[in-house]
N, CA, C and O atoms as a GROMACS GRO file, in nm:
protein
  580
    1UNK      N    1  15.533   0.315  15.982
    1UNK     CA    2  15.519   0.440  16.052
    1UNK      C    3  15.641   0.526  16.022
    1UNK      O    4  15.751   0.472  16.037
    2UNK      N    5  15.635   0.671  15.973
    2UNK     CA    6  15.730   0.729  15.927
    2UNK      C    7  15.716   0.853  16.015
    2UNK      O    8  15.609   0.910  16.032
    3UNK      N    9  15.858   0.898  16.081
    3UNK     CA   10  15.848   1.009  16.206
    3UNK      C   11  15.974   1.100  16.134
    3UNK      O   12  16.071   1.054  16.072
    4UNK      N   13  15.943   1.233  16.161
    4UNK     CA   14  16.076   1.315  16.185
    4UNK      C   15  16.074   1.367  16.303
    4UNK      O   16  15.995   1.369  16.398
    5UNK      N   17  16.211   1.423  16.271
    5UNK     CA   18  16.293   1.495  16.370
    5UNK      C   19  16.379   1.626  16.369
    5UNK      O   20  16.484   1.612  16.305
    6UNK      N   21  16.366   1.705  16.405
    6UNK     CA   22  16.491   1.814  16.395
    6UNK      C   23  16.579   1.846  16.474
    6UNK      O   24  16.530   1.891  16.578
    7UNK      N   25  16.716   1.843  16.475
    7UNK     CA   26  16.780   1.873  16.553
    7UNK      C   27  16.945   1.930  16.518
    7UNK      O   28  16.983   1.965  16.406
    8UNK      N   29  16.995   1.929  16.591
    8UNK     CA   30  17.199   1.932  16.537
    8UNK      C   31  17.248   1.809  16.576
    8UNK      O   32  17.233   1.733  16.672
    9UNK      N   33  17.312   1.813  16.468
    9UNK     CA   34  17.381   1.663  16.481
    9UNK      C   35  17.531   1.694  16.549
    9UNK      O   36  17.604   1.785  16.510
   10UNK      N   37  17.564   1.599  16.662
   10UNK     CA   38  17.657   1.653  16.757
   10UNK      C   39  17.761   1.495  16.758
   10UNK      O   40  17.849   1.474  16.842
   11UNK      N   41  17.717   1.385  16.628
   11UNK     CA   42  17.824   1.266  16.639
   11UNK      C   43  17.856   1.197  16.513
   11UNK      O   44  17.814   1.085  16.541
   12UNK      N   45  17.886   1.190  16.434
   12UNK     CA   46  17.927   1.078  16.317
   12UNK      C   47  17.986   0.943  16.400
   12UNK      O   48  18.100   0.948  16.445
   13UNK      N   49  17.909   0.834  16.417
   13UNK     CA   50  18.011   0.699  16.411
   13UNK      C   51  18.073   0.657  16.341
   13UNK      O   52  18.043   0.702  16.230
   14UNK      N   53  18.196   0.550  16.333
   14UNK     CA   54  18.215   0.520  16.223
   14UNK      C   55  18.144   0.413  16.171
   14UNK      O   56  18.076   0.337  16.241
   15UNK      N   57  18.164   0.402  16.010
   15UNK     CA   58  18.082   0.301  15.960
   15UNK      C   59  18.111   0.161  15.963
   15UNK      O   60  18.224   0.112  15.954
   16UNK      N   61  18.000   0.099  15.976
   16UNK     CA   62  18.042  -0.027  15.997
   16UNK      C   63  18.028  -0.108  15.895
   16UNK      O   64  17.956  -0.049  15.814
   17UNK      N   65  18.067  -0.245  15.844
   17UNK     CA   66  18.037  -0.278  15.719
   17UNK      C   67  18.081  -0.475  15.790
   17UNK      O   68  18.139  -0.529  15.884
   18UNK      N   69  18.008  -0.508  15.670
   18UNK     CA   70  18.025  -0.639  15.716
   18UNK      C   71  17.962  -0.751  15.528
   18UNK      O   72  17.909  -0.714  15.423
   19UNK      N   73  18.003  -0.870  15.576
   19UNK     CA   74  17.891  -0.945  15.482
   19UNK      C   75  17.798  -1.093  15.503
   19UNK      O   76  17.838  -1.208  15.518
   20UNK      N   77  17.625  -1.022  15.495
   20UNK     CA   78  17.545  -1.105  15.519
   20UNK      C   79  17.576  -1.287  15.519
   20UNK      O   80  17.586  -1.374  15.433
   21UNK      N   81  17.584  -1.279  15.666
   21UNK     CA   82  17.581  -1.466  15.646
   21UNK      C   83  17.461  -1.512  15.569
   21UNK      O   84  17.518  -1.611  15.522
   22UNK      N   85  17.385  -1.516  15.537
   22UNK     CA   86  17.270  -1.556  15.507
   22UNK      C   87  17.228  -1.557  15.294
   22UNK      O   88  17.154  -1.628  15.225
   23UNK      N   89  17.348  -1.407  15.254
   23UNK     CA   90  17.268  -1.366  15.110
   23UNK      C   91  17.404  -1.377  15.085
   23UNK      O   92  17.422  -1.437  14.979
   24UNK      N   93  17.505  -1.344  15.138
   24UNK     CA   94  17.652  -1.281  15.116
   24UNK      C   95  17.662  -1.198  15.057
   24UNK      O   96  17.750  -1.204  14.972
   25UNK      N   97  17.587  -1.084  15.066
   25UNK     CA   98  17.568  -0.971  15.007
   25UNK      C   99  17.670  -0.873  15.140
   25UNK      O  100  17.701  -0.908  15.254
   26UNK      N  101  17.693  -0.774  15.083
   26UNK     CA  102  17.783  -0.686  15.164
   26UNK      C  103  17.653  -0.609  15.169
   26UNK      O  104  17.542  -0.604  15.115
   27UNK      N  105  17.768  -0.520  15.313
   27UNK     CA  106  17.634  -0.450  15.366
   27UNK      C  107  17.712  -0.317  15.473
   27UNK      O  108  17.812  -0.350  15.536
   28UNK      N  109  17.673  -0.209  15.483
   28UNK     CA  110  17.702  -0.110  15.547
   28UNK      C  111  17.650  -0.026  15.630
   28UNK      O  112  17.535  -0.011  15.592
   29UNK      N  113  17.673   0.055  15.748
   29UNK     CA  114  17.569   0.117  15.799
   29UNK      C  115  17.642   0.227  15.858
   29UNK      O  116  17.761   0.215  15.884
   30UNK      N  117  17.575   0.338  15.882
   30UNK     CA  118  17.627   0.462  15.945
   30UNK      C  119  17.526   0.534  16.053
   30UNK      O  120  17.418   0.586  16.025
   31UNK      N  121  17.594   0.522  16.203
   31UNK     CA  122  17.504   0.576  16.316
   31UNK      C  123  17.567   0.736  16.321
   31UNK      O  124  17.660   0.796  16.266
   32UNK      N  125  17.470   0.764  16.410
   32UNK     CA  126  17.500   0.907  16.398
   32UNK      C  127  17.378   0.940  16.506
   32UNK      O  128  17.267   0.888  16.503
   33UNK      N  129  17.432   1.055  16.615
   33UNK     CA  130  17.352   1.154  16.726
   33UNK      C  131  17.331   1.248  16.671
   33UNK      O  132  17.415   1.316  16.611
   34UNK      N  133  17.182   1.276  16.684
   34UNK     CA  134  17.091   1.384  16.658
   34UNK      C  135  17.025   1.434  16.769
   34UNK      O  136  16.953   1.350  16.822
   35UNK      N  137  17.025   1.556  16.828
   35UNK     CA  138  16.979   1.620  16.970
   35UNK      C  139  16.893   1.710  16.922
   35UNK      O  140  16.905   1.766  16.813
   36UNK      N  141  16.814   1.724  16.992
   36UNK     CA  142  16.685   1.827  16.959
   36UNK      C  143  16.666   1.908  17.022
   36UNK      O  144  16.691   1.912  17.143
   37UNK      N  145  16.607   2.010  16.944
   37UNK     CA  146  16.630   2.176  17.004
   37UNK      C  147  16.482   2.191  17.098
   37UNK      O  148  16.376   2.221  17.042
   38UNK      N  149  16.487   2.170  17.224
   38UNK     CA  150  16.349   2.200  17.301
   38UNK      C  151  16.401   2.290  17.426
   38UNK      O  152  16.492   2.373  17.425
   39UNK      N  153  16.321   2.254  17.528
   39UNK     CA  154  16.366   2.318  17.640
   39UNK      C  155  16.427   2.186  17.717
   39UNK      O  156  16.514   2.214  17.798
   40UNK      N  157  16.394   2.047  17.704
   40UNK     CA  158  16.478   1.914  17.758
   40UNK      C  159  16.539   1.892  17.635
   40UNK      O  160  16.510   1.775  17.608
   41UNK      N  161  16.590   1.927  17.565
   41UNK     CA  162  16.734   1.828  17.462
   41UNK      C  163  16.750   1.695  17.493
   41UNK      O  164  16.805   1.653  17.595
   42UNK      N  165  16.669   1.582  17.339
   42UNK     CA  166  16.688   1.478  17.398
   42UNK      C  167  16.794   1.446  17.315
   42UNK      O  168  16.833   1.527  17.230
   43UNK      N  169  16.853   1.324  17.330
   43UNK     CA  170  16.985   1.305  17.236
   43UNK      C  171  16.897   1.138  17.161
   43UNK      O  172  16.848   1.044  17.224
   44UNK      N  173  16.904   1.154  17.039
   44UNK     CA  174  16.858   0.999  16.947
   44UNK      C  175  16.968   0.943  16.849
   44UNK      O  176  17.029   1.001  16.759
   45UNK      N  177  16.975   0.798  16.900
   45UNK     CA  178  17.088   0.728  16.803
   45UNK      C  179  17.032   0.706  16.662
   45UNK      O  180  16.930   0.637  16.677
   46UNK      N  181  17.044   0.722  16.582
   46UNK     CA  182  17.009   0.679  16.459
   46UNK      C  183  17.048   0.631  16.355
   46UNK      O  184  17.109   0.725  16.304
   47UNK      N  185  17.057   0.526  16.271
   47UNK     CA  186  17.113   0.493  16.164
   47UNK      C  187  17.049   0.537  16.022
   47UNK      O  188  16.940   0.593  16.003
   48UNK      N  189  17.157   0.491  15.915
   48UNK     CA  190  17.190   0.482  15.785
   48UNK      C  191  17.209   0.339  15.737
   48UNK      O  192  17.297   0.270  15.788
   49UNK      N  193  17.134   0.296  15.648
   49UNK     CA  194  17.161   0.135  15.633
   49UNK      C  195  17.177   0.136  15.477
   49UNK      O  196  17.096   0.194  15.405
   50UNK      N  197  17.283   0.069  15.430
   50UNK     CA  198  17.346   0.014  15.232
   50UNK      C  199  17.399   0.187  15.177
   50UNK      O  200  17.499   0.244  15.220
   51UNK      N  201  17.337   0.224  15.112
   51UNK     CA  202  17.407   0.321  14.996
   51UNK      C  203  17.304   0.468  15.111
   51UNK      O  204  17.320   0.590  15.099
   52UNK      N  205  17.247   0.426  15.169
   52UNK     CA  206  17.183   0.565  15.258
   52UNK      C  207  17.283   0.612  15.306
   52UNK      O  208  17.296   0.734  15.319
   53UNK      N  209  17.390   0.511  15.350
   53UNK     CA  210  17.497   0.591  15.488
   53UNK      C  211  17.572   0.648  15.404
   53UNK      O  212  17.690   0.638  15.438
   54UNK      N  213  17.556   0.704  15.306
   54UNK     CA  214  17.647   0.834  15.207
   54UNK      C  215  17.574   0.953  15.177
   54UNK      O  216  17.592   1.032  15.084
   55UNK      N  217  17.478   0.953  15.283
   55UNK     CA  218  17.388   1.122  15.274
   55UNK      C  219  17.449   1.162  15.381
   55UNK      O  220  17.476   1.281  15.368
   56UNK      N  221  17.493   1.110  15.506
   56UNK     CA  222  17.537   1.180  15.634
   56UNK      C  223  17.720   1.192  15.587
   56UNK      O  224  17.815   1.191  15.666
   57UNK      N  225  17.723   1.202  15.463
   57UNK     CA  226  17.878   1.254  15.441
   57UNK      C  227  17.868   1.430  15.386
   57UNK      O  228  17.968   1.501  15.376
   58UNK      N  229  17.771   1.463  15.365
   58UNK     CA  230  17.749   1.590  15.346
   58UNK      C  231  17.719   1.677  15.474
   58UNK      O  232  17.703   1.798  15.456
   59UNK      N  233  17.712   1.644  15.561
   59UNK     CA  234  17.680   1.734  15.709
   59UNK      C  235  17.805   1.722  15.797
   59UNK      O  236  17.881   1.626  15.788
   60UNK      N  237  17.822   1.817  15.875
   60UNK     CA  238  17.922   1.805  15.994
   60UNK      C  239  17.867   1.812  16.093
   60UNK      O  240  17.744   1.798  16.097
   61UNK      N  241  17.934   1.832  16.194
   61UNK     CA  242  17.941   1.794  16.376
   61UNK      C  243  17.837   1.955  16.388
   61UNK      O  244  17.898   2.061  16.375
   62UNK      N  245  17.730   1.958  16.406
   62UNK     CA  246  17.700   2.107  16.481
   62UNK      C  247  17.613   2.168  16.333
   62UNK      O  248  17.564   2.281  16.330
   63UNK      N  249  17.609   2.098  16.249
   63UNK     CA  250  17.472   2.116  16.146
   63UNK      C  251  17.371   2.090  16.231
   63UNK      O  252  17.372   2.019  16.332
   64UNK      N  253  17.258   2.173  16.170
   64UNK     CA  254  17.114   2.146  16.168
   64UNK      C  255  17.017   2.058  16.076
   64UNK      O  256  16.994   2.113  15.969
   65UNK      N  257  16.959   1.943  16.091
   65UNK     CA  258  16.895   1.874  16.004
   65UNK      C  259  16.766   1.819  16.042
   65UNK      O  260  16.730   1.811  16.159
   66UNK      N  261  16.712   1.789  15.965
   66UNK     CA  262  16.563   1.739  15.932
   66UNK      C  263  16.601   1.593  15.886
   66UNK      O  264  16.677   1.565  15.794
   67UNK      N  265  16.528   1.495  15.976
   67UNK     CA  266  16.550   1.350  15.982
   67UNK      C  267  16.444   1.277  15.967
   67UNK      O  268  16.354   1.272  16.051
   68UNK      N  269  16.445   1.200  15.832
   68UNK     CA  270  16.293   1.135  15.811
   68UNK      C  271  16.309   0.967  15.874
   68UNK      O  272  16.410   0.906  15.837
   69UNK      N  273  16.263   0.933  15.919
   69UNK     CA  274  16.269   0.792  16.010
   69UNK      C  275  16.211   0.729  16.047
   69UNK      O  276  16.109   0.776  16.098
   70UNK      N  277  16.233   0.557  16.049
   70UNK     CA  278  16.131   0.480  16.110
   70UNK      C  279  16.153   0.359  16.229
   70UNK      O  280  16.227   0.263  16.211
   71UNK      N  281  16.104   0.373  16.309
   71UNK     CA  282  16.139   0.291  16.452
   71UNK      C  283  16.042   0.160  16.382
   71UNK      O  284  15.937   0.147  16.321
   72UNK      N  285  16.172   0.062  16.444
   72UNK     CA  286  16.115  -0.079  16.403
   72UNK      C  287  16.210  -0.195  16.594
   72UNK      O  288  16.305  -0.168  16.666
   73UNK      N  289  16.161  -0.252  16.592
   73UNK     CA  290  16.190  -0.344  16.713
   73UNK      C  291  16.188  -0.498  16.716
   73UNK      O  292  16.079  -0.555  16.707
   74UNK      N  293  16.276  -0.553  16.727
   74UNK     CA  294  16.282  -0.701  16.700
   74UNK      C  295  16.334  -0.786  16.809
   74UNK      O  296  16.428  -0.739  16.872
   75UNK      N  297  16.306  -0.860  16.830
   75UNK     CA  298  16.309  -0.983  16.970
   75UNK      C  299  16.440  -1.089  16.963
   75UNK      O  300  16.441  -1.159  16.862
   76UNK      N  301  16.514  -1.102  17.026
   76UNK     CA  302  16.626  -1.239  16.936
   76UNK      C  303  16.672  -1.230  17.101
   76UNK      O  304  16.715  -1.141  17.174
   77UNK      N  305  16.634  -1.386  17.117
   77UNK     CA  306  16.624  -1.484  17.243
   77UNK      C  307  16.597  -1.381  17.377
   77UNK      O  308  16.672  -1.349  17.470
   78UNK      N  309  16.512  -1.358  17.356
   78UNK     CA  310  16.426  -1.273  17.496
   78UNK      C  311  16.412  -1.176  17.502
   78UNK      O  312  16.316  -1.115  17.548
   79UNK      N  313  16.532  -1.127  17.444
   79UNK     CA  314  16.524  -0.963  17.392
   79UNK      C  315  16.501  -0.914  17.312
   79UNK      O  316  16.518  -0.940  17.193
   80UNK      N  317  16.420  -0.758  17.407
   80UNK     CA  318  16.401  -0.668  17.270
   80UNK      C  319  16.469  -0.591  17.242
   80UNK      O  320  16.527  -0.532  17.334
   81UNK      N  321  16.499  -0.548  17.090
   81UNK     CA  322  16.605  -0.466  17.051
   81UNK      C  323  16.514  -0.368  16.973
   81UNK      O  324  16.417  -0.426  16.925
   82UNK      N  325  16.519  -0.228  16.945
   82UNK     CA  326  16.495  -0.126  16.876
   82UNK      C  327  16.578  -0.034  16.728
   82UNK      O  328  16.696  -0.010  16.748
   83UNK      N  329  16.557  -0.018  16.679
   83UNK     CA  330  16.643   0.090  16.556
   83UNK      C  331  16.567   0.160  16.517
   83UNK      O  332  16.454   0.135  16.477
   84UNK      N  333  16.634   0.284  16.526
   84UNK     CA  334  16.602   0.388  16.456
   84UNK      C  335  16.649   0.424  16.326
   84UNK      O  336  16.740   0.505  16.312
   85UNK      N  337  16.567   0.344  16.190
   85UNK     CA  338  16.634   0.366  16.057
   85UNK      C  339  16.575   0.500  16.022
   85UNK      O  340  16.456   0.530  16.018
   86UNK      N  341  16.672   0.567  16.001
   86UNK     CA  342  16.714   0.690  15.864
   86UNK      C  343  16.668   0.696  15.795
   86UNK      O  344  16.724   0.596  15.749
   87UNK      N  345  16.576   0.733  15.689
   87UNK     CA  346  16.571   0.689  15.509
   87UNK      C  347  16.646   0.826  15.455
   87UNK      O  348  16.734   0.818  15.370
   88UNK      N  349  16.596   0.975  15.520
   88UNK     CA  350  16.605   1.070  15.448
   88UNK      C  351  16.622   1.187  15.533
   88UNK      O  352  16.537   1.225  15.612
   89UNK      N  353  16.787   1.268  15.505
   89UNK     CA  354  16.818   1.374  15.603
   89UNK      C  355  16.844   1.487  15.489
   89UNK      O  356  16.898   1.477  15.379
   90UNK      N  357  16.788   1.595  15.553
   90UNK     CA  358  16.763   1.721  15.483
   90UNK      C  359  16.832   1.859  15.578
   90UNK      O  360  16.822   1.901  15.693
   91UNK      N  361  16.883   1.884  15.492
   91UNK     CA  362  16.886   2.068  15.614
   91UNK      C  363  16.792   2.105  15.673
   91UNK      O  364  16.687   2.084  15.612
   92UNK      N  365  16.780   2.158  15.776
   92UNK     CA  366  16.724   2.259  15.850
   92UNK      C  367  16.761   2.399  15.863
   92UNK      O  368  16.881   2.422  15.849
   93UNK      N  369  16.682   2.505  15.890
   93UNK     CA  370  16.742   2.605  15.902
   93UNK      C  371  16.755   2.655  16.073
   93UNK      O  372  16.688   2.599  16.159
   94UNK      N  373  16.821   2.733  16.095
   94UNK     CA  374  16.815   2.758  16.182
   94UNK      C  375  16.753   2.822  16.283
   94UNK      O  376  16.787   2.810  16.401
   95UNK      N  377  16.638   2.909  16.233
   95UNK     CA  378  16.497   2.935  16.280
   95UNK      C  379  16.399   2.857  16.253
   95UNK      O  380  16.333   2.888  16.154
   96UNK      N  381  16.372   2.773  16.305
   96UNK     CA  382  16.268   2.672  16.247
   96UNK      C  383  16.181   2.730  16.337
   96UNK      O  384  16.193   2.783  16.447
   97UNK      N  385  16.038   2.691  16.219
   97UNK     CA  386  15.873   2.702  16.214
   97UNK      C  387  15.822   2.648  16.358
   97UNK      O  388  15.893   2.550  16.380
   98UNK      N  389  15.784   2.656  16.405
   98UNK     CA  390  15.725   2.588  16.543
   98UNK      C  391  15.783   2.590  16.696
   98UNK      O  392  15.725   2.550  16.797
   99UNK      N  393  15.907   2.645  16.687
   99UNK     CA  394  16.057   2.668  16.827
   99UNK      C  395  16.024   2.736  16.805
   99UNK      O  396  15.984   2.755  16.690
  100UNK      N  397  16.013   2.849  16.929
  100UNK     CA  398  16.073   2.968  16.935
  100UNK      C  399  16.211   3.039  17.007
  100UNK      O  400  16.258   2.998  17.114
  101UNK      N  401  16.260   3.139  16.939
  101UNK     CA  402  16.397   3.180  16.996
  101UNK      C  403  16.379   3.156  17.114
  101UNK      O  404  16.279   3.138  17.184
  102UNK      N  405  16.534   3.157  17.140
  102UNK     CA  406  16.530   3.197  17.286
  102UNK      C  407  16.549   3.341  17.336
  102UNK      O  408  16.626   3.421  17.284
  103UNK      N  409  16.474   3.363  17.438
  103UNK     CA  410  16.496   3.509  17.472
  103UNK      C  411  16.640   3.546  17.560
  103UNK      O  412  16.713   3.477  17.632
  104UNK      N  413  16.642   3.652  17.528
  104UNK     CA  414  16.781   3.671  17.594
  104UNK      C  415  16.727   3.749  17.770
  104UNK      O  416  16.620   3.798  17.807
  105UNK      N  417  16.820   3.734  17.818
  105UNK     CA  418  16.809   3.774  17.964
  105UNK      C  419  16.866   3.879  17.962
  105UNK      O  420  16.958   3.904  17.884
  106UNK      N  421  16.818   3.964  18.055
  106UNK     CA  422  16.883   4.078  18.075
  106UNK      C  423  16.853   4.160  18.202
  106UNK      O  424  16.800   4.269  18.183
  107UNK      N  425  16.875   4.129  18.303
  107UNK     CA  426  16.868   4.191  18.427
  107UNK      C  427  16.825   4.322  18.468
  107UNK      O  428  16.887   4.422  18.434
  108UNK      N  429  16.677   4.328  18.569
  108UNK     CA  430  16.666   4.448  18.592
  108UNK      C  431  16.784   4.524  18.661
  108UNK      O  432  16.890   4.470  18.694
  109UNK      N  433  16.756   4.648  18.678
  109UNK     CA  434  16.862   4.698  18.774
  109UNK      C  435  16.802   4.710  18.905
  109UNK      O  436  16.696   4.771  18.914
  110UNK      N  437  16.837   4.677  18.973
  110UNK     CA  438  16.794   4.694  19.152
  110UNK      C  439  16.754   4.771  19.177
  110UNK      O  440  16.803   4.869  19.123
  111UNK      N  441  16.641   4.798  19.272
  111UNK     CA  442  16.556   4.884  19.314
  111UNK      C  443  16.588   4.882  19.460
  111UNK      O  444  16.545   4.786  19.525
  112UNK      N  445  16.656   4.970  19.519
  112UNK     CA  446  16.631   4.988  19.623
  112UNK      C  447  16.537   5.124  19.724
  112UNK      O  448  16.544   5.246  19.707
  113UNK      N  449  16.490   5.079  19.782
  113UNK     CA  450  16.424   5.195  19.865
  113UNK      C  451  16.481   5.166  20.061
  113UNK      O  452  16.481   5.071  20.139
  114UNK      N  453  16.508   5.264  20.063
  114UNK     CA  454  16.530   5.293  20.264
  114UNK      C  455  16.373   5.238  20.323
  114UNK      O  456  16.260   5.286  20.309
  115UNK      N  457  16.405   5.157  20.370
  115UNK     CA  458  16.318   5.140  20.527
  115UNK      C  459  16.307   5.201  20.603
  115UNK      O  460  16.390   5.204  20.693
  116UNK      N  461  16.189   5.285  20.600
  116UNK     CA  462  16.171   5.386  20.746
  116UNK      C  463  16.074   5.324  20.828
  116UNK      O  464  15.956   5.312  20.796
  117UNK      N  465  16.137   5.274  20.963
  117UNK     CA  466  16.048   5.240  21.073
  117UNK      C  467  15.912   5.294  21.078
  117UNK      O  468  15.926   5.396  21.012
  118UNK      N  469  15.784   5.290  21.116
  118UNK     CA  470  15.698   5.339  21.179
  118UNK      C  471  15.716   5.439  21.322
  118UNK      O  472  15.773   5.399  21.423
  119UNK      N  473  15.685   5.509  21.316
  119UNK     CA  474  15.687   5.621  21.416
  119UNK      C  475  15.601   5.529  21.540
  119UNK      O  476  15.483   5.496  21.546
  120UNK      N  477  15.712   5.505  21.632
  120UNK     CA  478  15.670   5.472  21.809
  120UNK      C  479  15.513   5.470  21.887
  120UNK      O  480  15.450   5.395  21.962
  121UNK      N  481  15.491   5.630  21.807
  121UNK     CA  482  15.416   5.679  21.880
  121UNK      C  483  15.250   5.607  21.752
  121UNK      O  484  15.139   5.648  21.785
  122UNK      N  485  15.253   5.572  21.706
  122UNK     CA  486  15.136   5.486  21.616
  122UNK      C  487  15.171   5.370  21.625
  122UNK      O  488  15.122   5.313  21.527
  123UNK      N  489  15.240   5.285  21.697
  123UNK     CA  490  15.236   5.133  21.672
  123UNK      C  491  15.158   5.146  21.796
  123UNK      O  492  15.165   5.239  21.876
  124UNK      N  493  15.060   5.007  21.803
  124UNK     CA  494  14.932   4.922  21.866
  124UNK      C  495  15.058   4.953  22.019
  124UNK      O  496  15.177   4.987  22.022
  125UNK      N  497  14.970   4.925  22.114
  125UNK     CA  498  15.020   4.904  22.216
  125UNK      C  499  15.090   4.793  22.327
  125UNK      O  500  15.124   4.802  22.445
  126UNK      N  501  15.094   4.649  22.194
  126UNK     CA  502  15.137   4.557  22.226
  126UNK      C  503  15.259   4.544  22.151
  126UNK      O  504  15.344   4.458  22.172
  127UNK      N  505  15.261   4.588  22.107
  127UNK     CA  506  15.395   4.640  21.967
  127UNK      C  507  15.529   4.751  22.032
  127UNK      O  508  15.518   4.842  22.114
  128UNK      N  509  15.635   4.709  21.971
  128UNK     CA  510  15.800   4.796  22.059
  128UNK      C  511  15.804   4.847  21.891
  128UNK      O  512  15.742   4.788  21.803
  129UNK      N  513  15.876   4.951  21.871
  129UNK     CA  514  15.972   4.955  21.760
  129UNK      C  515  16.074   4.879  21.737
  129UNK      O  516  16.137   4.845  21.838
  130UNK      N  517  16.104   4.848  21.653
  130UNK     CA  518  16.247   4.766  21.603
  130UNK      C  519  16.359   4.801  21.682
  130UNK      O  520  16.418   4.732  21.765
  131UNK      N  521  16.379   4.915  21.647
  131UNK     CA  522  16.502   4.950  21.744
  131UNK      C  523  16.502   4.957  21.923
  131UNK      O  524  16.579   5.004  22.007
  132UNK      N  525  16.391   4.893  21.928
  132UNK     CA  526  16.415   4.879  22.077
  132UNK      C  527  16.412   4.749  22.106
  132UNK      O  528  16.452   4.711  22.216
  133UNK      N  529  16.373   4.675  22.028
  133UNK     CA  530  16.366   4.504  22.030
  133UNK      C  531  16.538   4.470  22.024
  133UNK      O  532  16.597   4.416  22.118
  134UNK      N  533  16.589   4.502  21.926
  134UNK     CA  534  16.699   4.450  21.858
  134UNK      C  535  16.882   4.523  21.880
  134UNK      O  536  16.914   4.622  21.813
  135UNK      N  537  16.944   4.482  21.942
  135UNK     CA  538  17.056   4.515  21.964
  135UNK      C  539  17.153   4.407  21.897
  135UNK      O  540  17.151   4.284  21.898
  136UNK      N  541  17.255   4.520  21.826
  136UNK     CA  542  17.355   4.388  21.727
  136UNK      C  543  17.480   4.350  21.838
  136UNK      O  544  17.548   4.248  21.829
  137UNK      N  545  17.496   4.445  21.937
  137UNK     CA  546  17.614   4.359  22.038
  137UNK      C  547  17.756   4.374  21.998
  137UNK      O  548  17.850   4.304  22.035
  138UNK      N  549  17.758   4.458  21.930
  138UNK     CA  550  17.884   4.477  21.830
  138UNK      C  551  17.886   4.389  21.728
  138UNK      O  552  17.976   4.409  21.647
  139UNK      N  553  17.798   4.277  21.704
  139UNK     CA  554  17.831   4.219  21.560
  139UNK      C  555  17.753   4.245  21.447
  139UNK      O  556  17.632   4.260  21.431
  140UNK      N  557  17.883   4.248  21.346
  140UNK     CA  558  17.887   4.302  21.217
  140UNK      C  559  17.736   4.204  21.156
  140UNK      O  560  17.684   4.099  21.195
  141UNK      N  561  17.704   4.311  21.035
  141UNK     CA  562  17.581   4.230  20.948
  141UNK      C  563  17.688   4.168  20.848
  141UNK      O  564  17.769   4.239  20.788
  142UNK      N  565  17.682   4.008  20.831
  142UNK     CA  566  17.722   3.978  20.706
  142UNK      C  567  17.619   3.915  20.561
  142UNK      O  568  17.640   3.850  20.459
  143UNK      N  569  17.538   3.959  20.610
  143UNK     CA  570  17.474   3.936  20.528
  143UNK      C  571  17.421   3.939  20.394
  143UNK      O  572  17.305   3.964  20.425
  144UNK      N  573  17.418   3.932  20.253
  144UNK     CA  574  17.426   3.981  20.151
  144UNK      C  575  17.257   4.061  20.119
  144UNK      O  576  17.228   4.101  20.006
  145UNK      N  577  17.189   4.070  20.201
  145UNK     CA  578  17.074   4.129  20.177
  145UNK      C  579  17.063   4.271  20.283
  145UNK      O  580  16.963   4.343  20.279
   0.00000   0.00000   0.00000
């Protein structure tokens, strides 16, 4: 199963290197965070495994890239473990096909209009005007509305 991804890459790990108990072959790998441009930004660990982890030496911290990849999962004594292998990272641009910008905000300007009571003499007859209901007592409005 082969998945991409697009996003900015916001981590280089360092590389790790070691040699196979098993072939004694040497062996290398390079992780690296890739976050994706949505409206939830998820953040994905991902690796580079042998002579791959020398494509993520061409990108920096805050590039945009296109990540070709394959999730694989393996069991070792009860547990399951996951990786996300790398094969193939490409630029992105920065308007990509399918996102759309973000819009910018920009604030109406306030509308205010005066409140004019109803005239006394047309409210129902179970009805006061405001200003006869309500006395402030000398205290101030602090209110921001």
């Amino acid at each position: 199963m082969s998945l991409e991804i697009t996003g900015k890459l916001i981590q280089k790990l360092p590389i790790q290197s070691g040699t196979s108990a098993s072939t004694g072959k040497n062996w290398q790998k390079q992780q690296f965070v890739i976050e994706t441009i949505e409206q939830y930004p998820r953040k994905i660990c991902a690796m580079l495994w042998g002579d791959k982890a020398d494509m993520l030496n061409q990108y920096n911290v805050g590039d945009m890239m296109k990540v070709s990849f394959d999730v694989e999962s393996r069991e070792y004594q009860g547990r399951w473990y996951t990786d996300v292998k790398a094969w193939k990272i490409e630029p992105a641009s920065e308007a990509m096909p399918g996102i759309p910008e973000p819009m910018a905000y920009t604030p109406a300007a306030p509308q205010h209009t005066a409140y004019t009571p109803p005239a006394t003499d047309t409210l129902p007859g179970n009805f006061m005007a405001a200003e006869d209901t309500f006395t402030d007592n000398g205290m101030t409005d602090d209110l921001p509305f």
